[in-house]
C-alpha positions as CSV (number, residue, x, y, z in Angstrom):
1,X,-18.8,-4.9,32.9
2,X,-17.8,-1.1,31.8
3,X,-14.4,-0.4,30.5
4,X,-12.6,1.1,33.7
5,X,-11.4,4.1,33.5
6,X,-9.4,7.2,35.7
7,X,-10.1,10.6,36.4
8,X,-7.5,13.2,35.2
9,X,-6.4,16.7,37.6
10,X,-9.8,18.5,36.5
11,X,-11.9,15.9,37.5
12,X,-12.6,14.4,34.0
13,X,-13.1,10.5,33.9
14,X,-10.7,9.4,31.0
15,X,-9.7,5.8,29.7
16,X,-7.1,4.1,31.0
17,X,-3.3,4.2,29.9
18,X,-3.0,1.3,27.3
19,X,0.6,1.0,29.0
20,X,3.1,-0.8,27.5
21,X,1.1,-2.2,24.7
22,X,2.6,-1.7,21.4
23,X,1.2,-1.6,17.6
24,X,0.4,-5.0,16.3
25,X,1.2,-6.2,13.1
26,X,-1.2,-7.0,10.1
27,X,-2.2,-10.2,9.8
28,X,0.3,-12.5,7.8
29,X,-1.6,-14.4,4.5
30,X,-0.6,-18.0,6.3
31,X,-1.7,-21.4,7.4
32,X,-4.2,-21.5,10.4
33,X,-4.5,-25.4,11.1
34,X,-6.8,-27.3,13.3
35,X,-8.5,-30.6,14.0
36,X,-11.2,-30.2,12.2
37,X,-10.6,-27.7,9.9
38,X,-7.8,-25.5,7.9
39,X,-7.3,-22.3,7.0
40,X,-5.4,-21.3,3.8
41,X,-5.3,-18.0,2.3
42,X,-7.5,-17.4,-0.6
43,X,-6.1,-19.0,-4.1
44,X,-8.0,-18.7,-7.0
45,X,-6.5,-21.8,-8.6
46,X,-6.6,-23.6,-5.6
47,X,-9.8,-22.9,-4.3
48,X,-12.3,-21.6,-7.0
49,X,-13.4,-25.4,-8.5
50,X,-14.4,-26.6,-4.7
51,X,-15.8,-23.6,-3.5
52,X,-18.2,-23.0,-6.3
53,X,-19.2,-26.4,-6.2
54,X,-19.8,-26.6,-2.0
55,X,-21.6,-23.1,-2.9
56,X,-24.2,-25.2,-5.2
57,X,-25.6,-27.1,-2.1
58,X,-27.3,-23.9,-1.3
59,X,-29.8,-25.0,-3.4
60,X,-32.0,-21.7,-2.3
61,X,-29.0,-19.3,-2.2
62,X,-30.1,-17.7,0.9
63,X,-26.3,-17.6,2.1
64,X,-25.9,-14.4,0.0
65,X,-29.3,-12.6,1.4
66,X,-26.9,-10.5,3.7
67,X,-23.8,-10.3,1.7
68,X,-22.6,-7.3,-0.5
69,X,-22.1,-9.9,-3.6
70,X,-23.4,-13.0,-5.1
71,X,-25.5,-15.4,-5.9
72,X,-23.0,-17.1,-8.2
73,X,-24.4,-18.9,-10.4
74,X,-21.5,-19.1,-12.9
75,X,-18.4,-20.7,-12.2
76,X,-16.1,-18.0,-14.1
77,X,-17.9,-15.2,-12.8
78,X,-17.2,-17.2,-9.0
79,X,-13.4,-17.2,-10.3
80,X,-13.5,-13.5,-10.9
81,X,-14.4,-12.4,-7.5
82,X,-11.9,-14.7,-6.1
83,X,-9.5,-13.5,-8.1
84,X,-10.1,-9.9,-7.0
85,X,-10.6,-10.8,-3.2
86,X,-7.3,-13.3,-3.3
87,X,-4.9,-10.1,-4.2
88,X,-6.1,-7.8,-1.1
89,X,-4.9,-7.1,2.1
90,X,-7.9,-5.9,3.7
91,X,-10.5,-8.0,3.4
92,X,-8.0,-10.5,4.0
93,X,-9.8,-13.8,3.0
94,X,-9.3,-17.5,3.8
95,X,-10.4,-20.4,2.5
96,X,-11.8,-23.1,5.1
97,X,-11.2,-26.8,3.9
98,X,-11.8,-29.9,5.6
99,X,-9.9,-32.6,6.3
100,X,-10.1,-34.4,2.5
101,X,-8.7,-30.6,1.5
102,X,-11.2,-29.0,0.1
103,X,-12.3,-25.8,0.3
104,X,-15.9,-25.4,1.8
105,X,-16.3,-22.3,3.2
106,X,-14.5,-18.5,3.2
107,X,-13.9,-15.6,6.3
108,X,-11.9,-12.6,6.4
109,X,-10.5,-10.4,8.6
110,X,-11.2,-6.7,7.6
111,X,-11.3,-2.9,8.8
112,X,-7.6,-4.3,10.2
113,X,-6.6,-1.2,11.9
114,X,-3.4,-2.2,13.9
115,X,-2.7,1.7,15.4
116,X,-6.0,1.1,18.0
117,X,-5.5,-2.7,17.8
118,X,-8.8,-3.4,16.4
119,X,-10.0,-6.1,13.8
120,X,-13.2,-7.4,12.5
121,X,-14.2,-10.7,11.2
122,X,-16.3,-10.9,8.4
123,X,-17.0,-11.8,4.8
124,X,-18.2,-15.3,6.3
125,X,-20.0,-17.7,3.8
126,X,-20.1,-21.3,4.9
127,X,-20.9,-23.2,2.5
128,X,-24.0,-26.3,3.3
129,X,-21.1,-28.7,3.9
130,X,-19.4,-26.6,6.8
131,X,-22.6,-25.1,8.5
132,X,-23.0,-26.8,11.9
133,X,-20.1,-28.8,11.8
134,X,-17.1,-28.9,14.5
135,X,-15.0,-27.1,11.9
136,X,-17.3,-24.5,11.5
137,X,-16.6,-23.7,15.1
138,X,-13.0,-24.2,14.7
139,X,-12.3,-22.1,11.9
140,X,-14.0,-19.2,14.0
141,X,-11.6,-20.5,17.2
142,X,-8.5,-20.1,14.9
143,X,-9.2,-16.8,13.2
144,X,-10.1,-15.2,17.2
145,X,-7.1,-16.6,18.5
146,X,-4.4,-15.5,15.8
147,X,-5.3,-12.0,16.4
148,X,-5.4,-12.0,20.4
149,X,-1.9,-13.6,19.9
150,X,-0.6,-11.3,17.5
151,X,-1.8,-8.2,20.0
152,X,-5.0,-6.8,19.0
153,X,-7.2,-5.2,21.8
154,X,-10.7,-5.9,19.8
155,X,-12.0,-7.9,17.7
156,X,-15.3,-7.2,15.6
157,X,-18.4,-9.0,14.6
158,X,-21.1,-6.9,12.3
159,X,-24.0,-8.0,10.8
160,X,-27.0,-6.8,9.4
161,X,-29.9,-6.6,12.1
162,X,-32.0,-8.4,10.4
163,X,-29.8,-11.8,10.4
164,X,-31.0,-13.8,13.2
165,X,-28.7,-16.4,12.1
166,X,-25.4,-14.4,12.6
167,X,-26.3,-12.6,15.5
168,X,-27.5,-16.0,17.2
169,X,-23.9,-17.0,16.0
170,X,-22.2,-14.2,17.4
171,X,-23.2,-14.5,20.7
172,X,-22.7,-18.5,21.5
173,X,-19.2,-17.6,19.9
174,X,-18.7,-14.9,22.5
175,X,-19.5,-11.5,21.3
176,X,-21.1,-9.2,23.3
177,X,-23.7,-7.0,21.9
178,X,-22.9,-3.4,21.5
179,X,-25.7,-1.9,19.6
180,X,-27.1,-1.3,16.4
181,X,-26.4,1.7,13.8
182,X,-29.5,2.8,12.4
183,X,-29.4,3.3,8.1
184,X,-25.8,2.4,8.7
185,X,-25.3,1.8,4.7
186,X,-27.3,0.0,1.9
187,X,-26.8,-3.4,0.1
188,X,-28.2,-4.7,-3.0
189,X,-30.5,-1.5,-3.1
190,X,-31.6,-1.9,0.5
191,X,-31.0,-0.5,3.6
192,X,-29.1,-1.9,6.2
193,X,-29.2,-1.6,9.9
194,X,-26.0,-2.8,11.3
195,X,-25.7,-4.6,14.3
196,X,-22.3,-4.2,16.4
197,X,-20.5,-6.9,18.5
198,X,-17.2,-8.0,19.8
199,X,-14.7,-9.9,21.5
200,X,-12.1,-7.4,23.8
201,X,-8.5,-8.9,25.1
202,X,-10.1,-8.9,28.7
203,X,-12.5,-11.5,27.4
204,X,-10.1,-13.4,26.4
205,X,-8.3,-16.0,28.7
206,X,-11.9,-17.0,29.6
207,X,-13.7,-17.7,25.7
208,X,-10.0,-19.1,25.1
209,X,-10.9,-21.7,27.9
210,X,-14.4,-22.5,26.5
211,X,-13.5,-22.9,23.3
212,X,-10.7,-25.4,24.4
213,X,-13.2,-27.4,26.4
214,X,-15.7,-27.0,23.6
215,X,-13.1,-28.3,21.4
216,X,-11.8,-31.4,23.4
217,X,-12.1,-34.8,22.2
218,X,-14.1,-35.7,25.1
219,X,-17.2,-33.3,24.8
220,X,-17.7,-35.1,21.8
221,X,-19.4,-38.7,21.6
222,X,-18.8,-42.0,19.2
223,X,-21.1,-40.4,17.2
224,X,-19.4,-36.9,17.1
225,X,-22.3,-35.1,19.2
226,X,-21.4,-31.8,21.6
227,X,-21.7,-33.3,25.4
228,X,-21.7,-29.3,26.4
229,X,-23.2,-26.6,24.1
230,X,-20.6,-23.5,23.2
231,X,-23.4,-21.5,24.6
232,X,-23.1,-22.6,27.6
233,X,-19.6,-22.5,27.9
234,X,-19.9,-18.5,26.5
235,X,-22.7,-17.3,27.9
236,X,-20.8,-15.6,31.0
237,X,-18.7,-13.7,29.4
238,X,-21.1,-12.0,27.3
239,X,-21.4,-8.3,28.4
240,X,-25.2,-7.7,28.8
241,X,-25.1,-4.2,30.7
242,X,-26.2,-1.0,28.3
243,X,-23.8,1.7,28.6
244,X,-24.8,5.0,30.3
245,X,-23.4,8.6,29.8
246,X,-23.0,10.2,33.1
């Protein structure tokens, strides 16, 4: 489904009055808390010691293929880009920690540009320990749902092309495709074609619902396997139509 849109006295299709929707605000640096998981803003002196040491069960360091930093393989020089990463705004950063408390994974929000009420998600690095848990699910759930609530119109997933993993992730979390962005910048010396998803309020009320089902104690069993796949529960909201000029 197309964004509607209205046609204007010379005959000119334009978008939709937004209406009465208003600015929202940045993102506060608080608490997200689940049932499996928990979101704390980045702290250096909370967070460094577990995270690097969740980080070594990536035994190959393939979790920092796509990303614009790391490996770590140094526990100061970890602490130092937490440090730096703790103290801004945008990427805002959180720490995902499990229910013993300890930090085993990080997201941000980023590109937080309240005055067209978008927001992306990114910076994500779960850690061996999180990947392919209920938290890991969770944690995504959480981070979506904060910014619907607090009045953002769109909400952004990038990745580089080339990551199966995250755009296999993307999609059975809800994003719909928009494209790719050919030589859209370089990392680590490489170029990087940048693949475009995302989430818009519309799509809401109905991943909100799937995620909530997903979620349930019941689509779990005694031995804490899904009954029903996320994927499933996604799949029609996803937006497969290609957009046309006319």
């Amino acid at each position: 489904m197309t964004t509607p849109n209205q046609t204007n006295a010379m005959h000119q299709p334009i978008g939709l009055s937004v209406g009465a929707w208003q600015t929202p605000p940045h993102p506060p640096r608080e608490v997200m808390q689940g049932r499996f998981c928990r979101l704390e803003p980045l702290d250096a002196e909370r967070h460094t010691a577990s995270l690097f040491a969740a980080n070594t069960h990536d035994i190959t360091g393939k979790n920092w293929t796509y990303l614009p930093y790391g490996p770590f393989t140094q526990a100061e020089k970890y602490r130092a880009w937490v440090e730096q990463y703790a103290r801004e705004p945008d990427p805002l950063f959180f720490a995902i920690t499990d229910l013993a408390e300890q930090a085993i994974g990080v997201a941000s929000y980023l590109r937080i540009t309240p005055s067209s009420g978008s927001i992306e998600v990114g910076h994500i690095n779960y850690s061996p320990l999180l990947q392919q848990t209920p938290a890991a699910t969770e944690a995504m759930y959480l981070m979506m749902a904060h910014v619907f609530e607090l009045g953002y119109r769109r909400y952004e997933w990038k990745c580089d092309a080339l990551n199966a993993p995250s755009r296999a992730a993307a999609q059975r979390l809800g994003f719909s495709f928009e494209g790719i962005f050919r030589q859209a910048t370089v990392v680590k010396g490489r170029n990087r074609d940048t693949a475009w998803y995302a989430i818009i309020d519309r799509d809401w009320p109905v991943l909100q619902a799937a995620f909530r089902q997903w979620l349930a104690p019941d689509n779990f069993d005694a031995e804490g396997r899904q009954r029903v796949r996320l994927s499933t529960l996604t799949a029609p909201s996803l937006n497969h139509q290609i957009a046309e000029v006319r």
